[in-house]
BARO-465319 format. One record per residue (C-alpha): residue number from 1; chain; x, z, y. Coordinates in Angstrom, 1 decimal, m for minus. Layout:
<NUM; "A"; <X; Z; Y>>
...
//
This chain:
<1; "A"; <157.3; m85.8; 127.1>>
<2; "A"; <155.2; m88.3; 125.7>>
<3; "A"; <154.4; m86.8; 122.9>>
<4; "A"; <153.1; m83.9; 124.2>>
<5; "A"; <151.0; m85.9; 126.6>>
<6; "A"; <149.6; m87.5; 123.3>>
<7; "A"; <149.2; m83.7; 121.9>>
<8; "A"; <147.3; m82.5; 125.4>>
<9; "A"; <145.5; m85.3; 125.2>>
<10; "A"; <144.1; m85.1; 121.6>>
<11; "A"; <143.5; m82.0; 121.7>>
<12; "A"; <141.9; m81.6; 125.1>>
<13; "A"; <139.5; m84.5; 123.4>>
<14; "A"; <138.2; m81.1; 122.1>>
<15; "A"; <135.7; m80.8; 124.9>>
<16; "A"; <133.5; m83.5; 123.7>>
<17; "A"; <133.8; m82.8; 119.9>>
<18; "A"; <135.3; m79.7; 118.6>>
<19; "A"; <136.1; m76.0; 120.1>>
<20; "A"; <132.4; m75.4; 120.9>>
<21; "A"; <132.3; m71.7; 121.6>>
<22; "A"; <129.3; m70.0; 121.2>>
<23; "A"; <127.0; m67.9; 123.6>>
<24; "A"; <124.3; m66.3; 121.8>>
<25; "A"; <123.0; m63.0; 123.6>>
<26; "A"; <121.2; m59.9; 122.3>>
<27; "A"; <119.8; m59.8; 125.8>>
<28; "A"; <115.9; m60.4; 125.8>>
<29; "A"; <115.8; m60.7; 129.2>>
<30; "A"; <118.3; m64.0; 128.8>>
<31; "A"; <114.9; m65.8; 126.6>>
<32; "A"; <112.4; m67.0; 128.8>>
<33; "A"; <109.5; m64.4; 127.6>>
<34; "A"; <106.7; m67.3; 129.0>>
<35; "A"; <107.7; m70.2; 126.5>>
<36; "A"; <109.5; m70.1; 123.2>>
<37; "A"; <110.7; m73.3; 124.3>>
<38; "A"; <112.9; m72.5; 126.4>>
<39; "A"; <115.9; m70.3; 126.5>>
<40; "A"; <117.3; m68.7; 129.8>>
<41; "A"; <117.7; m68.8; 132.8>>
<42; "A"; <120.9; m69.7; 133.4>>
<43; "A"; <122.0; m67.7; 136.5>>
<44; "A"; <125.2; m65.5; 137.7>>
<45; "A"; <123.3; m62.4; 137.4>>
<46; "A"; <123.5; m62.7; 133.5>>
<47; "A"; <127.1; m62.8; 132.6>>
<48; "A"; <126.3; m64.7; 129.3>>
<49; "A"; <124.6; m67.2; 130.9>>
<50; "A"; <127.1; m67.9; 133.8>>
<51; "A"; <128.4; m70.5; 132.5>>
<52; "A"; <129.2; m74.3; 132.8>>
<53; "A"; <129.3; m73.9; 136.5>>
<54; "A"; <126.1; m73.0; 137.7>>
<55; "A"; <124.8; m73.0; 141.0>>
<56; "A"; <123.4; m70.0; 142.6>>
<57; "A"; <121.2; m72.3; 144.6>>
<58; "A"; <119.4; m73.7; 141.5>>
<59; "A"; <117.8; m72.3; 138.1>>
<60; "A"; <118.5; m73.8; 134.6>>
<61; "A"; <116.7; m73.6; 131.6>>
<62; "A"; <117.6; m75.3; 128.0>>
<63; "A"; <115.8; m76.3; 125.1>>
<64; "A"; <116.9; m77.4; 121.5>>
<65; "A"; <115.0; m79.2; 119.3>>
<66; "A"; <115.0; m81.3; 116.1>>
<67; "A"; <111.8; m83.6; 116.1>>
<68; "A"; <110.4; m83.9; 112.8>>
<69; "A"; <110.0; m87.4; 111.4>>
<70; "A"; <107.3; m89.2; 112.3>>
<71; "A"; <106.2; m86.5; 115.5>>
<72; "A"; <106.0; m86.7; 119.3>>
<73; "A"; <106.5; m84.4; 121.6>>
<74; "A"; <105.1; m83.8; 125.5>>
<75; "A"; <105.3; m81.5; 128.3>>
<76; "A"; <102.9; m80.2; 130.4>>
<77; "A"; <103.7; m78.7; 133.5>>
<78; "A"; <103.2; m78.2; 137.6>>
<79; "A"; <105.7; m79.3; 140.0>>
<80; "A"; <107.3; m75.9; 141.5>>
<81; "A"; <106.9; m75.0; 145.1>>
<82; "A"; <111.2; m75.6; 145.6>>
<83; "A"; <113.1; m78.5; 147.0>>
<84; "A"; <114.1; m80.1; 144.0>>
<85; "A"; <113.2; m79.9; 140.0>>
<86; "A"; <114.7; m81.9; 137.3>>
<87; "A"; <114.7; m83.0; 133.4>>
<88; "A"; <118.1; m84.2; 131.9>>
<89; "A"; <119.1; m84.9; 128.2>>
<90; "A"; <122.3; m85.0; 126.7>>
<91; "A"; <124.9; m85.9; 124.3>>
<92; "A"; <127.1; m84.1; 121.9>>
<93; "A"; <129.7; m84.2; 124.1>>
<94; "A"; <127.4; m82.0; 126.8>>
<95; "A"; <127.9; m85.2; 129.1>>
<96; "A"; <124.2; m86.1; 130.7>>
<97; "A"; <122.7; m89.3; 129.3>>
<98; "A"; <118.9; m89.5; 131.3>>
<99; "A"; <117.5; m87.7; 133.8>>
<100; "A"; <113.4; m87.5; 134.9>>
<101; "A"; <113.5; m86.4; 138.6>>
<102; "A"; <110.9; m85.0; 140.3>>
<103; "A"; <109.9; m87.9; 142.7>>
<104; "A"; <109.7; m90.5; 139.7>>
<105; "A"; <107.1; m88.5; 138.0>>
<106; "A"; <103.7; m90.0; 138.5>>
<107; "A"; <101.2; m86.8; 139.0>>
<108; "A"; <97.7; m86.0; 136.6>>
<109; "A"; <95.1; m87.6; 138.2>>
<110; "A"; <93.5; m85.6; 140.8>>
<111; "A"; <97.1; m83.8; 141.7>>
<112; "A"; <99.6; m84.2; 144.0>>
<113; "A"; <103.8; m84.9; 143.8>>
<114; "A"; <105.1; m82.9; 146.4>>
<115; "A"; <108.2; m84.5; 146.3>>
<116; "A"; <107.2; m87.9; 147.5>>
<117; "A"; <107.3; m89.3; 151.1>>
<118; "A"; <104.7; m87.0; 153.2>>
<119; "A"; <103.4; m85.6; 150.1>>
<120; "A"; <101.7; m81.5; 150.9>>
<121; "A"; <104.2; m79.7; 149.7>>
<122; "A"; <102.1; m76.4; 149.5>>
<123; "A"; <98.9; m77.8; 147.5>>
<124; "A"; <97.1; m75.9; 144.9>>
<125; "A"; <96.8; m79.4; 142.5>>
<126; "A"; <100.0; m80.2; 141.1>>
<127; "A"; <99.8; m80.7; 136.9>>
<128; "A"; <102.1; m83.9; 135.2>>
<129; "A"; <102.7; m84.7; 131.6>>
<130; "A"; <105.9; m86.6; 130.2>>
<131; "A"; <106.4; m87.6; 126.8>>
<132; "A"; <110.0; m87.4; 125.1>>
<133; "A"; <110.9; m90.2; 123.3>>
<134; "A"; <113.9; m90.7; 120.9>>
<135; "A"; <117.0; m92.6; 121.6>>
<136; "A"; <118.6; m94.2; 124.4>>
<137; "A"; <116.6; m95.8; 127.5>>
<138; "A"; <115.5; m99.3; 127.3>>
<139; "A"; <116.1; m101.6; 130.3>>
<140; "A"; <112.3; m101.6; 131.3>>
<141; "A"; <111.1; m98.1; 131.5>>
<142; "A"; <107.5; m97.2; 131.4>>
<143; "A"; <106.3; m94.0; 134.0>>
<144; "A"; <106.5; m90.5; 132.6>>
<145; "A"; <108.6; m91.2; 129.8>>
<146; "A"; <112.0; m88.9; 129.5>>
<147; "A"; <114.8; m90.5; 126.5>>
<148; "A"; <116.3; m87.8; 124.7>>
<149; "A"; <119.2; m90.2; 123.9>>
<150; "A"; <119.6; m88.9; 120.2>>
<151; "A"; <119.2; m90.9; 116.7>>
<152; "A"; <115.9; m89.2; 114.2>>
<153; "A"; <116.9; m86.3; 112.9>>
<154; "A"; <119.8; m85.1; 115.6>>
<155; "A"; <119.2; m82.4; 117.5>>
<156; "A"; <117.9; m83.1; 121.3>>
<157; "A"; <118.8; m81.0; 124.4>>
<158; "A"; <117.0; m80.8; 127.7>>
<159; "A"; <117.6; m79.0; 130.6>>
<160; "A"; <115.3; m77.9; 133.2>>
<161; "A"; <116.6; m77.1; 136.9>>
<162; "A"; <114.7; m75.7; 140.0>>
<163; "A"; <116.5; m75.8; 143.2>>
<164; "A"; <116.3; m73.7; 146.2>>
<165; "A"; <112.6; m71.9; 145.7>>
<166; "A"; <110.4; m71.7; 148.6>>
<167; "A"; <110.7; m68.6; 150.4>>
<168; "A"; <108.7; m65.8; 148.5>>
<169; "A"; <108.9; m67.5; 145.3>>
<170; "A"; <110.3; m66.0; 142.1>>
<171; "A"; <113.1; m68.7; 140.3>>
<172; "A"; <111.0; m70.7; 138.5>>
<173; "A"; <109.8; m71.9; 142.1>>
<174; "A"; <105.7; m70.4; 141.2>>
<175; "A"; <104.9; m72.8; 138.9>>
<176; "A"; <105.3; m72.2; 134.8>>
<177; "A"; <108.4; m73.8; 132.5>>
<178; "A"; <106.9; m77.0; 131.1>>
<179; "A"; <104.8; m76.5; 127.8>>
<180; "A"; <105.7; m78.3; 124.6>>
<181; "A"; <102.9; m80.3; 122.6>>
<182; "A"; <104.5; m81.6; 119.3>>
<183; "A"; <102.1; m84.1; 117.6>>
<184; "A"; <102.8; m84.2; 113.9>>
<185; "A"; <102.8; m87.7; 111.9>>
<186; "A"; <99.5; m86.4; 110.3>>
<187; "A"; <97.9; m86.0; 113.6>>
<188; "A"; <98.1; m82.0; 113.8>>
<189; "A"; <98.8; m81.0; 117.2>>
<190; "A"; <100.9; m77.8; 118.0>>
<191; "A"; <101.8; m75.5; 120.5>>
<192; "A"; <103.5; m72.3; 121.3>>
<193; "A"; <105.4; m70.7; 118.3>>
<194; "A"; <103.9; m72.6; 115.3>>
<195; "A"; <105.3; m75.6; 118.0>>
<196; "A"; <108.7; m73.6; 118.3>>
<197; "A"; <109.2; m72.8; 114.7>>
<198; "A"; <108.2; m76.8; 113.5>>
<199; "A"; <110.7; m77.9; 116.2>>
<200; "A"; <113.4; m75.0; 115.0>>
<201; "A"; <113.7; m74.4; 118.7>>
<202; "A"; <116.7; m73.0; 120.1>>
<203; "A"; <116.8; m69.1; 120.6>>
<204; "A"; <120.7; m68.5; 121.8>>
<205; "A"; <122.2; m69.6; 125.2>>
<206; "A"; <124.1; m73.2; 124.5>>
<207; "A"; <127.5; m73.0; 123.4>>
<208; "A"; <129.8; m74.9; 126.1>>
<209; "A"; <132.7; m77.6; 125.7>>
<210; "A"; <135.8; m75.6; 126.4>>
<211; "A"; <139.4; m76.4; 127.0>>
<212; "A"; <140.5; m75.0; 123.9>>
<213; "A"; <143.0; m72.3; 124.6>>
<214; "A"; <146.3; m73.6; 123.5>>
<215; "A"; <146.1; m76.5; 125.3>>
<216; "A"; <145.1; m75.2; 128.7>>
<217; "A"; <148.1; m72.9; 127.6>>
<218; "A"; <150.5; m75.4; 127.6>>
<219; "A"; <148.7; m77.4; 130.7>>
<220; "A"; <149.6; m74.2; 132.3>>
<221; "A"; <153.1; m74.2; 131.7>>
<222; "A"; <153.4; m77.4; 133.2>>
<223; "A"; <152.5; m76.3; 136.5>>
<224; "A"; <150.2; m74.8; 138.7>>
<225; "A"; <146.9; m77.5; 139.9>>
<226; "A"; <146.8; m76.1; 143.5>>
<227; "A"; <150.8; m76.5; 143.8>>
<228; "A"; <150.3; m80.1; 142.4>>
<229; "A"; <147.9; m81.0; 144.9>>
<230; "A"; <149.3; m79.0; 147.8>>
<231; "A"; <149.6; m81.3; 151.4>>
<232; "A"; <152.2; m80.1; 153.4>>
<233; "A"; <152.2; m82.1; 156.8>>
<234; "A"; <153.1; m80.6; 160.6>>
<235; "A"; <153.7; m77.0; 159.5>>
<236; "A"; <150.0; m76.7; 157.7>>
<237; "A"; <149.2; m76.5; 154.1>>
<238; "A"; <146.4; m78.4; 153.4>>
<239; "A"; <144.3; m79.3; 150.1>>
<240; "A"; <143.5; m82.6; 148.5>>
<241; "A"; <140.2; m83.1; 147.0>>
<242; "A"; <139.3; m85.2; 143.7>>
<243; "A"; <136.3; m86.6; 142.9>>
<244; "A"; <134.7; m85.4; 139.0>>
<245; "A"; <135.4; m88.3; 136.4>>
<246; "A"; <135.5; m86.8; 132.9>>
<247; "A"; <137.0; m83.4; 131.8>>
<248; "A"; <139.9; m84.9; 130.0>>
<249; "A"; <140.7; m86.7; 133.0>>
<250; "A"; <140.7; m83.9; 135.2>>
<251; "A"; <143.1; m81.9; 133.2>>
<252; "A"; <145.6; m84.9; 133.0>>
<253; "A"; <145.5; m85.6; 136.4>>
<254; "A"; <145.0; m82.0; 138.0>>
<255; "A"; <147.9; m80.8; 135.7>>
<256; "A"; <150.2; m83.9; 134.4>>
<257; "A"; <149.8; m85.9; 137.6>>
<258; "A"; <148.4; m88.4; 135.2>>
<259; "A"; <146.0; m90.4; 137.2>>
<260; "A"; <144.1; m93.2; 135.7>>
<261; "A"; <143.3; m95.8; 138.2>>
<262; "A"; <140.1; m96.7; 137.1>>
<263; "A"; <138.6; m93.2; 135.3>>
<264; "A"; <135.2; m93.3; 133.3>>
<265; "A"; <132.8; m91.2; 135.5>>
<266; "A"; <131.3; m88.9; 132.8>>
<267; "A"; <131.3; m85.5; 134.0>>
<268; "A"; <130.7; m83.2; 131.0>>
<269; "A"; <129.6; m79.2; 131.2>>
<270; "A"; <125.8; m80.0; 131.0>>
<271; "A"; <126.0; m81.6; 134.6>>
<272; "A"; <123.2; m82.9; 136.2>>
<273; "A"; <122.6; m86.8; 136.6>>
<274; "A"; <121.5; m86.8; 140.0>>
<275; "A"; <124.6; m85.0; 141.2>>
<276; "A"; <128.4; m85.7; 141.7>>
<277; "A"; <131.3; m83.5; 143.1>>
<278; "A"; <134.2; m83.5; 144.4>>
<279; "A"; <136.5; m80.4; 144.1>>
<280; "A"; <139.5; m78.2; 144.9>>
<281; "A"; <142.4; m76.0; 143.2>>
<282; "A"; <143.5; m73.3; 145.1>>
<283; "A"; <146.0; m70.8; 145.0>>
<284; "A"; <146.0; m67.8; 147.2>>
<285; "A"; <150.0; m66.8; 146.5>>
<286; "A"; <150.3; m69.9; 148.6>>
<287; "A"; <148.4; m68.6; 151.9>>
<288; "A"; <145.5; m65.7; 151.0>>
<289; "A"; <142.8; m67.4; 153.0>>
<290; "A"; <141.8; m71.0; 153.2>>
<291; "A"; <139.3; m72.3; 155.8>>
<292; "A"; <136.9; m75.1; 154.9>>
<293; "A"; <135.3; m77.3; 157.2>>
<294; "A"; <133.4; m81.0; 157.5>>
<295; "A"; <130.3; m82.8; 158.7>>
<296; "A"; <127.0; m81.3; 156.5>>
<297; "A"; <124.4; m84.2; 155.5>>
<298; "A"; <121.2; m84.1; 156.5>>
<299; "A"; <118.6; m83.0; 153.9>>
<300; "A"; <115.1; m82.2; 153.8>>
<301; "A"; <114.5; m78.6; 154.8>>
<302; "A"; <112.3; m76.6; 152.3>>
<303; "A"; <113.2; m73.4; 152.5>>
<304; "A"; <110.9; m72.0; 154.9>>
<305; "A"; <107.7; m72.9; 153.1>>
<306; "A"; <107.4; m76.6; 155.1>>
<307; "A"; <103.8; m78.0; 154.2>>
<308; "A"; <104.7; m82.1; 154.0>>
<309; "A"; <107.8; m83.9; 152.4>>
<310; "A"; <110.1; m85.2; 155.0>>
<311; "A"; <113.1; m87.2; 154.4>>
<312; "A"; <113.0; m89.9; 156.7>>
<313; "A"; <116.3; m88.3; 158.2>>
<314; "A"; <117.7; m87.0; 155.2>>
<315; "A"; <121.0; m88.5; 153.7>>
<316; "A"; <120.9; m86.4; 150.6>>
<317; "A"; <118.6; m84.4; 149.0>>
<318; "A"; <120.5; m81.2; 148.2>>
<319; "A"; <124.5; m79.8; 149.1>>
<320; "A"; <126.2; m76.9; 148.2>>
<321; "A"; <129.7; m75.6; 147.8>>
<322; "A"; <130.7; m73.2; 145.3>>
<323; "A"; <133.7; m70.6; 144.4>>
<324; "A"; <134.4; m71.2; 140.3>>
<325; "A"; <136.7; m70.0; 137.7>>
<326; "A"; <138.3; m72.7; 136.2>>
<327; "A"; <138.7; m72.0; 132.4>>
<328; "A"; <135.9; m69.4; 132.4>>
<329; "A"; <133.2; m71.9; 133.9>>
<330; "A"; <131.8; m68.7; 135.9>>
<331; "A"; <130.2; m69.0; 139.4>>
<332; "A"; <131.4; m66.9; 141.8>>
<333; "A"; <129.2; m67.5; 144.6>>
<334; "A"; <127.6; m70.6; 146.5>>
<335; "A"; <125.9; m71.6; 150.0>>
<336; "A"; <123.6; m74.5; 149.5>>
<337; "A"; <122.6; m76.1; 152.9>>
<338; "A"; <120.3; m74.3; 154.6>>
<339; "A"; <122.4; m71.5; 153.9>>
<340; "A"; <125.1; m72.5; 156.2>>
<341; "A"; <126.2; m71.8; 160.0>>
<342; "A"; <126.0; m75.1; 161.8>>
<343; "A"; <128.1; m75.8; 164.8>>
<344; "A"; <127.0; m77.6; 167.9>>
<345; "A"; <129.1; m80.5; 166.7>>
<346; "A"; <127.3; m80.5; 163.2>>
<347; "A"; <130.2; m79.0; 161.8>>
<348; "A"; <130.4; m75.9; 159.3>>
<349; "A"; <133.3; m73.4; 159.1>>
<350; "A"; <133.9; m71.3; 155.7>>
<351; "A"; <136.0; m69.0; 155.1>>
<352; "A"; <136.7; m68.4; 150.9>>
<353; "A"; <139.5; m65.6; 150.5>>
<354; "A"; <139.4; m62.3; 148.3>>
<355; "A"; <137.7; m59.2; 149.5>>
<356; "A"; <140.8; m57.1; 150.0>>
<357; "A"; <142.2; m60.5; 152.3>>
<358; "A"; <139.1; m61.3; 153.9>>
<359; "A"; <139.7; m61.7; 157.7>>
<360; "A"; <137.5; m59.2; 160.0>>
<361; "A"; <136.2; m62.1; 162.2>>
<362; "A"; <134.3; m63.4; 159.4>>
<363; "A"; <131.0; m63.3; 159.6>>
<364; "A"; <127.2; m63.9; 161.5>>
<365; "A"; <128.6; m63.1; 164.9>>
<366; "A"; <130.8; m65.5; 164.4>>
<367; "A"; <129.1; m68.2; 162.9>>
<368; "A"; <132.1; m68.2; 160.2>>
<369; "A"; <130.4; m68.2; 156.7>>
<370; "A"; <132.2; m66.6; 154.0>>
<371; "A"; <132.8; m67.3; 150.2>>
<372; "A"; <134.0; m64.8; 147.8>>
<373; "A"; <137.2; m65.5; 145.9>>
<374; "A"; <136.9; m64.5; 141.9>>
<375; "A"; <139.1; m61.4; 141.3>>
<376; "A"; <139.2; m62.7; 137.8>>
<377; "A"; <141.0; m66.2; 139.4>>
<378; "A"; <140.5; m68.9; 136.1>>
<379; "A"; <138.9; m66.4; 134.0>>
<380; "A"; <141.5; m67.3; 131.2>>
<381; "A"; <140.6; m63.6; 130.0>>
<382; "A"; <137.8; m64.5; 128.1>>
<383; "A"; <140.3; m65.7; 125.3>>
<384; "A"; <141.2; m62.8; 123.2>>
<385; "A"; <145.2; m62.1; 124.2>>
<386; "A"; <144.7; m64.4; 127.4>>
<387; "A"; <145.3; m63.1; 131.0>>
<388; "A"; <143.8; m64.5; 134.0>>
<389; "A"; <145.6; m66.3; 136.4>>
<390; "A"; <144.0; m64.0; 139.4>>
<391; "A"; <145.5; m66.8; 142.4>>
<392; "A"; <143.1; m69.4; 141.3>>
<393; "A"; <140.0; m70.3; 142.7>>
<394; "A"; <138.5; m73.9; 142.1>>
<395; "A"; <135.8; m75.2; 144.6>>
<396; "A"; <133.1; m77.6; 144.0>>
<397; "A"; <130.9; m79.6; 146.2>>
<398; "A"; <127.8; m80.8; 145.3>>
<399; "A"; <125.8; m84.3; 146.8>>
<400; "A"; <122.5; m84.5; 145.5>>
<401; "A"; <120.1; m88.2; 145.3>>
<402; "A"; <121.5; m89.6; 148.7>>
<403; "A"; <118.9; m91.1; 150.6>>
<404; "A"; <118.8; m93.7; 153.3>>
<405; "A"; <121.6; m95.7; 152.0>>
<406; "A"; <123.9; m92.8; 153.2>>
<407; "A"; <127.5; m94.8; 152.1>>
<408; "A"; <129.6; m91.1; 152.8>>
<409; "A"; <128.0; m89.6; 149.8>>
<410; "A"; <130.5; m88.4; 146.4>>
<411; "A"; <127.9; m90.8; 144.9>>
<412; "A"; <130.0; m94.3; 146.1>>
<413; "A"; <133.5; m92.8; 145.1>>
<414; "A"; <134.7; m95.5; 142.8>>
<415; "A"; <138.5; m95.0; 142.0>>
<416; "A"; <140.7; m91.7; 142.3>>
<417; "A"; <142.1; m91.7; 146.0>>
<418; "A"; <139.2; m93.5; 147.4>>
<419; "A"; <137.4; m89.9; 148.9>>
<420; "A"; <139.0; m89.6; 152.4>>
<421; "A"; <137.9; m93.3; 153.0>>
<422; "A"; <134.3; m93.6; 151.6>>
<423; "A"; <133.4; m89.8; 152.2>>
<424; "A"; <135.4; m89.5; 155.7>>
<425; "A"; <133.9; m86.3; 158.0>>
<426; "A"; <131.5; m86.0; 155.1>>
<427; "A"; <134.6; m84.8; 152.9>>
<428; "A"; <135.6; m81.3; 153.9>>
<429; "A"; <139.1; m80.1; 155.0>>
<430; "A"; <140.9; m77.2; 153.3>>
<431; "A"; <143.6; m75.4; 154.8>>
<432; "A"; <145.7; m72.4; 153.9>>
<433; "A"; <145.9; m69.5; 156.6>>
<434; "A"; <147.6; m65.4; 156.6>>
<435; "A"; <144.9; m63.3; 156.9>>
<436; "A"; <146.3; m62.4; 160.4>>
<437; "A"; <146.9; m65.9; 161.5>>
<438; "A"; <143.0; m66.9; 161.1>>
<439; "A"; <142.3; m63.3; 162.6>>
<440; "A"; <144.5; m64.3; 165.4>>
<441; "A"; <142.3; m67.1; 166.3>>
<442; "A"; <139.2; m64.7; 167.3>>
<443; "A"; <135.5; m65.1; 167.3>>
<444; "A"; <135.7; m68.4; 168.5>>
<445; "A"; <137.4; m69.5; 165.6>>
<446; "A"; <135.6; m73.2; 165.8>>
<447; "A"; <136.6; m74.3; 168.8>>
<448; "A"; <140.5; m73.0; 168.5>>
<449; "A"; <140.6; m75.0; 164.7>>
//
């Protein structure tokens, strides 16, 4: 056995340096048609593009670059009318190394940030300009500056997020994808596509860090990550959750019951800095429906088009909970915050099951949200000669920038185990039902849980 936890091991090391599988698409509508560059979106509604689990709730956009010796490079943009908007860069390994949020951006003179403290959210005058630099951060940072965290030469990689437009607003939240300015040693300035073709900007979707297939093969054979982490106490079947450390580490632990005490927190997949998650396997052979439920966080409600800024009661900025395929890295669905049923208690109640399973007193009138359950399960199908494993589901919770020195967030996890007493009513319950049994419980499914 040791060996082949060496062998799993090595090989699942893959995700951070070999078994890069590509994702280029012959899909123009995949290419932002606005800026050469930058290349997406990434959504669900594009099947190449759903990947590296997305959230419904957000927009992503990539670019790739090389920088030419002795150039510098800038972006122009507005701040979008949307809750939240990022920059991150990232390593070889797809593992996020700096992020530029919105907030930390100082504005053009004579504009606004609407994402600061009782800032109009809604104003016409809302330009910024950040200039990339190479390498890694230094320890005193100057304002408007985004590290690329890549040696001259190397290719960089940025990605651009918009979360939750305001109502009425296309994806991109009404504001244009940053513009590049590349400044070249001679003192030429370029932009557009004499900018893109100087930078050899990306064109094709990134390719994402997979699990190469033998190994998540054999990981399989070991046993089953929802059995492995399957509660069993006073007749109910309950779920453990695990915070995200690193990808190797999660397939140790979720699969070998090899658990590190004290796990690097790297999450790879092209994740965003100024999140961390906590997650579930699931296994519907085990019960078909299972019923989530826990405290939601305050956040700063955008949605409806809100003129000022207002987190003076928020504890994070952003939450959302989503139904994934494990292998395939394919969103299912998602409910961000302000998409969920609240309780009188401040509770939610979700119900995630497949369609043919889903219990009839799901629903609006019942202030019982729903998730959708992947019919393809892990998405293992995407290998040639691979099958899915259709009882899988994986679900992931977000916590975005907390606030307020809110303690419960995923953010102050620190070693596996520690969720249930840093997160408490703040980290959700998961519990197997029968379709009939949670049908049994009627409209007022709440209060009989």
């Amino acid at each position: 056995m040791k060996n082949k936890l060496k062998w799993v091991k090595a090989t699942a090391l893959a995700l951070s340096t070999l078994s890069l599988i590509g994702c280029g698409s012959d899909d123009e509508s995949i290419v932002a048609v606005d800026d050469c560059f930058w290349v997406g979106p990434y959504i669900k509604e594009k099947p190449e593009s759903n990947i590296a689990y997305p959230d419904t709730g957000a927009t992503y956009w990539h670019a790739g670059y090389t920088l030419p010796e002795g150039a510098s490079l800038k972006l122009t943009g507005e701040f979008p009318y949307a809750r939240y908007m990022s920059l991150n860069s990232y390593r070889a390994d797809a593992s996020p190394a700096y992020a530029m949020v919105d907030n930390a951006i100082v504005p053009n003179q004579g504009s606004v940030n609407p994402f600061v403290q009782d800032a109009s959210r809604t104003g016409d005058h809302r330009e910024y300009e950040l200039s990339i630099k190479q390498g890694s951060a230094p320890e005193t940072i100057a304002d408007n500056i985004l590290y690329d965290s890549v040696s001259a030469g190397e290719k960089s990689v940025l990605v651009y997020r918009v979360y939750v437009p305001n109502q009425g607003q296309d994806m991109k939240g009404g504001a244009a994808l940053p513009k590049a300015e590349l400044t070249l040693a001679n003192g030429d300035v370029l932009t557009g596509t004499q900018a893109c073709e100087t930078l050899s900007s990306d064109t094709d979707l990134l390719p994402i860090p997979k699990v190469p297939a033998a190994t998540y093969a054999y990981l399989r054979s070991t046993g089953n990550p929802a059995q492995n982490s399957l509660i069993e106490e006073n007749d109910k079947q309950t779920v453990k959750w695990k915070a995200a450390y690193n990808a190797v580490y999660t397939n140790q632990c979720s699969f070998l019951g090899q658990c590190a005490e004290n796990p690097e927190r790297q999450v790879n997949w092209y994740a965003n800095l100024d999140n961390q998650y906590v997650s579930a396997f699931l296994d519907n052979t085990i019960k078909p429906v299972v019923v989530i439920r826990g405290t939601l966080p305050e956040i700063p409600a955008t949605l409806n088009d809100v003129d000022t800024y207002d987190e003076r009661s928020a504890e994070l900025r952003y939450w959302s909970i989503c139904q994934n395929e494990y292998y395939s890295q394919k969103v299912e669905a998602c409910l961000y915050d302000e998409q969920i049923t609240i309780q009188p208690d401040g509770k939610y109640l979700i119900v995630t099951s497949k369609a043919a399973d889903k219990p009839s007193n799901v629903g609006s009138e019942c202030g019982i949200d729903y998730l959708p359950w992947s019919e393809a399960g892990d998405g293992f199908s995407i290998v040639d000669g691979q099958q899915n494993h259709t009882q899988d589901a994986l679900i992931l919770v977000r916590n975005m920038l907390p606030v307020n020195g809110f303690d419960q967030a995923v953010q102050n996890t620190a070693t596996p185990g520690d969720e249930s007493s840093v997160m408490g009513d703040y980290l959700p319950t998961a519990q197997y039902f029968t379709q009939a049994e949670f049908e049994a419980l009627g409209c007022d499914a709440y209060s009989s849980l």
